[in-house]
C-alpha positions in Angstrom: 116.2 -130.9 -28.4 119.3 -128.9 -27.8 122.2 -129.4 -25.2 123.2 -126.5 -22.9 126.9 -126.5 -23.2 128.7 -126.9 -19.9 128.9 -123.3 -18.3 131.9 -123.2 -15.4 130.8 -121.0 -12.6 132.4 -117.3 -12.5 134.4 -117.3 -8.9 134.2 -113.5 -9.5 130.6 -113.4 -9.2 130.8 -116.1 -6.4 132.9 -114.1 -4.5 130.7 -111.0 -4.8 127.5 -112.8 -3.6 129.1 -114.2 -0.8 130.6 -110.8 0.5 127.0 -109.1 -0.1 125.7 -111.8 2.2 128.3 -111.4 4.8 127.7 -107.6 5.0 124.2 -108.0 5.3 124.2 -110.4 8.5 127.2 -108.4 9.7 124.7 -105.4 10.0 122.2 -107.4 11.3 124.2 -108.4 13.9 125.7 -104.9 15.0 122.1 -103.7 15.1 120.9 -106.2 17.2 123.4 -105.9 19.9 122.4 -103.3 22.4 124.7 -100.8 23.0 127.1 -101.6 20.2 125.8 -98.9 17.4 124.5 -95.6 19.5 122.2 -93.3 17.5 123.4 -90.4 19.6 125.5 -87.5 18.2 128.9 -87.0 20.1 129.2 -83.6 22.0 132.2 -82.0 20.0 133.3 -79.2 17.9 130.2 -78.3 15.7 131.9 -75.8 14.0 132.8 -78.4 10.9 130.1 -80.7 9.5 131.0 -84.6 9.8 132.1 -86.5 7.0 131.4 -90.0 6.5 128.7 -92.6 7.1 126.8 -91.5 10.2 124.4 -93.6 12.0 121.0 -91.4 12.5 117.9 -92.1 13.8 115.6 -93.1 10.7 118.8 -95.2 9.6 118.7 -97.3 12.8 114.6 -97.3 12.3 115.4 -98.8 8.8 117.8 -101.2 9.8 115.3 -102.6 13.1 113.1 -103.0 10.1 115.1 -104.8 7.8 116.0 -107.8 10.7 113.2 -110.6 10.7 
């Protein structure tokens, strides 16, 4: 039968998993805390569409649905 050679771990990939983990409790956590992330559209100037990450109705659905 053949040996495996050792292998080290790559901290790279480490690092990656751990920060995928983090961002996914961290937006558990901010969905689950009422009042925190409001699905309701500012009153504002209309007159230019927003840029960015916006959070929407079937986005917070999805996220309510993602947590346990």
């Amino acid at each position: 039968m053949k040996k495996r050679p050792e292998q080290s771990a790559n901290p790279k990939r480490r690092a990656f998993l751990r920060g995928a983990a983090g961002a996914g409790v961290g937006a558990a956590v901010a969905v689950s805390l009422p009042g925190l992330a409001s699905t309701e559209e500012t009153a504002g100037d209309d007159s230019k569409p927003q840029k960015g990450y916006r959070l929407t109705p079937h986005i917070a659905a999805y996220y309510k649905s993602t947590v346990g």
